[in-house]
C-alpha positions as MATLAB code, in Angstrom:
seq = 'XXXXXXXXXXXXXXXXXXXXXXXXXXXXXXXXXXXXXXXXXXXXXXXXXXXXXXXXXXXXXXXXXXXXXXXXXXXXXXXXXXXXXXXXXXXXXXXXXXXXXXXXXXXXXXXXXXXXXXXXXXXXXXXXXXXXXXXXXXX';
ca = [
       7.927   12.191  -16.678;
      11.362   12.323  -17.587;
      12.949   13.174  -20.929;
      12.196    9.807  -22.267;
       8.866    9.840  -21.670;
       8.906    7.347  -18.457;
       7.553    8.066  -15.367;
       9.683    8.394  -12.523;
       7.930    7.612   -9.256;
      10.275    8.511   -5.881;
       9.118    6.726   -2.369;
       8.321    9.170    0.108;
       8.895    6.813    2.789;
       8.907    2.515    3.795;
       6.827    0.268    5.786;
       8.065   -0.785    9.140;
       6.270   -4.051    9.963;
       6.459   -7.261   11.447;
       5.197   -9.138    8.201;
       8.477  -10.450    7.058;
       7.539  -12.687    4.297;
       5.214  -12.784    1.632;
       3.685  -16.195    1.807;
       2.649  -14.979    5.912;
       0.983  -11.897    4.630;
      -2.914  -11.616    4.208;
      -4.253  -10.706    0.965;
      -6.487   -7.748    2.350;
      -5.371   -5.666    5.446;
      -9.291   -6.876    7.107;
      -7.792  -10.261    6.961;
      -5.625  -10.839    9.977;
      -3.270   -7.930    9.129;
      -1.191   -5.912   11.755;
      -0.701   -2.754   13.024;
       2.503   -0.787   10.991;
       4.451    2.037   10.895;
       4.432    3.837    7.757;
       8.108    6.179    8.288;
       8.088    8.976    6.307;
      11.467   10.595    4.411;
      12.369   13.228    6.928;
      12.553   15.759    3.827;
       8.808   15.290    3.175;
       7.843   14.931    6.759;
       6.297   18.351    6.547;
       3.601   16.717    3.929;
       2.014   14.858    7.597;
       0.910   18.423    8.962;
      -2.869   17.952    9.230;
      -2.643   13.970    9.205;
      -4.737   12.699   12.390;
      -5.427   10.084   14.697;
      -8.432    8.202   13.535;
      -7.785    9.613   10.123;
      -9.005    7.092    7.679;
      -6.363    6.722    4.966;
      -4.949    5.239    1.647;
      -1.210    4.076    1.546;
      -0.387    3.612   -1.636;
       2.860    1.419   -2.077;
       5.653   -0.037   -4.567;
       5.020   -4.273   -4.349;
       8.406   -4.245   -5.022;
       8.850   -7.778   -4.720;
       6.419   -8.321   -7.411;
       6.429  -10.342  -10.620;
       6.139   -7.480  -13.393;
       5.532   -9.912  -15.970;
       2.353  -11.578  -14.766;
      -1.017  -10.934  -16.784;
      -3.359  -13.869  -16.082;
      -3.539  -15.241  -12.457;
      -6.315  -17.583  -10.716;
      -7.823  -14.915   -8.256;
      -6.786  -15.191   -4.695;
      -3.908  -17.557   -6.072;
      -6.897  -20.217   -5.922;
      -6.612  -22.741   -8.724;
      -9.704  -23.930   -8.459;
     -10.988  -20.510   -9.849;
     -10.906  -19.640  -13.559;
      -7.749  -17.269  -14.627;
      -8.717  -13.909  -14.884;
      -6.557  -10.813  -16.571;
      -4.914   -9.027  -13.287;
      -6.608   -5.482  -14.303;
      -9.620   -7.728  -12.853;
      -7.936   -8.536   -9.812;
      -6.531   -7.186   -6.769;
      -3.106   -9.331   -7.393;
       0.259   -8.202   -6.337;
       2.111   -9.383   -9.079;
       1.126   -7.328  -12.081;
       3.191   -4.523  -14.975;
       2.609   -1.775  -12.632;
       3.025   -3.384   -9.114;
       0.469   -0.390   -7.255;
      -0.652   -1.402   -3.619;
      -3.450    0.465   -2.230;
      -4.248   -0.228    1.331;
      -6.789    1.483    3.521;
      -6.026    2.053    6.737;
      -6.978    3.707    9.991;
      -4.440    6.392   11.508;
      -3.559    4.820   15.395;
      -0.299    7.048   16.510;
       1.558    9.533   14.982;
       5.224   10.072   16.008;
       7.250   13.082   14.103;
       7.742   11.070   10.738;
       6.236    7.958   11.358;
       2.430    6.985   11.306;
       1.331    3.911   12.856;
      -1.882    2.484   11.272;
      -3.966   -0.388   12.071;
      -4.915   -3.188    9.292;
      -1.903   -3.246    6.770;
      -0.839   -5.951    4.804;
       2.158   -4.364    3.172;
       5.621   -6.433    4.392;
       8.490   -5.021    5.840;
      10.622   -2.669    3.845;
       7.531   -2.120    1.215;
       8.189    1.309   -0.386;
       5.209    3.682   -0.012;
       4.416    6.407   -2.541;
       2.025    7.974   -0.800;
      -0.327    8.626    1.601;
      -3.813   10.371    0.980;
      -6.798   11.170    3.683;
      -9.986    9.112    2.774;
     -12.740   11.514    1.651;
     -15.907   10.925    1.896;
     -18.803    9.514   -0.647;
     -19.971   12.271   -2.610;
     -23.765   12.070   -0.630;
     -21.859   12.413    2.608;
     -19.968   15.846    1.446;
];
C-alpha cells in the first residue's frame, strides 16, 4: 500500500502473443488457446531461477482492457443465461480486472517463458507468475 491506503500493483513483465484482439480470444486457455511468451522485466528476471520445463503454472495478469465498472454480466457473455454478480463468474470485465491462467511451462529463454494454453492477448500485463502446488493429499 501506499500512503493513501491504495494498493499499488507493478507488472513484472507482458504477454507476447499472437491473440491480437479480444473478440478472437477464448474464454479459458483449454479452449483453442495458443502457445505464449510470458517476457519477464529483465530486473526481476532473477525471480525465474528454479522455473522449469513442464512446470505447471499460474500467470496471473492485469485485463487491462477491461470494463472496471461492470457488476452483473450474463455468464460466458450468453444472453440466454440469467445475469449473475461477476464475483460468481470468471468474467474479464470486473472492479479488480485479475486474470488467472494456468498454464504448462514449454521453453524457457533467459527472461522469457513460453507456455502452452493461454488466453491472455498481446501486450496483457502479468503480475505474476507462481509454480502450481499440489492438492494437499498429494503433498
Amino acid at each position: 500500500m501506499n500512503d493513501a491506503g491504495d494498493i499499488v500493483l507493478v507488472p513484472i513483465g507482458h504477454v507476447d502473443s499472437a491473440l491480437t484482439d479480444l473478440d478472437d480470444a477464448p474464454r479459458q486457455g483449454d479452449e483453442g488457446a495458443p502457445d505464449a511468451w510470458v517476457v519477464v522485466n529483465p530486473d526481476v528476471a532473477a525471480a525465474l531461477l528454479g522455473t522449469e520445463v513442464g512446470d505447471e503454472v499460474v500467470i496471473i495478469t492485469w485485463l487491462d482492457r477491461a470494463q472496471r465498472d461492470v457488476l452483473v454480466t450474463h455468464p460466458r457473455g450468453d444472453t440466454s443465461r440469467p445475469e449473475s454478480g461477476v464475483f460468481a463468474t470468471r468474467a474479464p470485465d470486473r472492479p479488480n480486472p485479475i486474470g488467472l491462467h494456468l498454464a504448462r511451462v514449454v521453453e524457457i529463454d533467459a527472461n522469457r517463458v513460453r507456455v502452452d494454453r493461454l488466453e491472455a492477448i498481446d501486450g496483457t500485463p502479468v503480475l505474476d507468475l507462481k509454480p502450481m502446488l499440489a492438492s494437499p493429499d498429494r503433498r
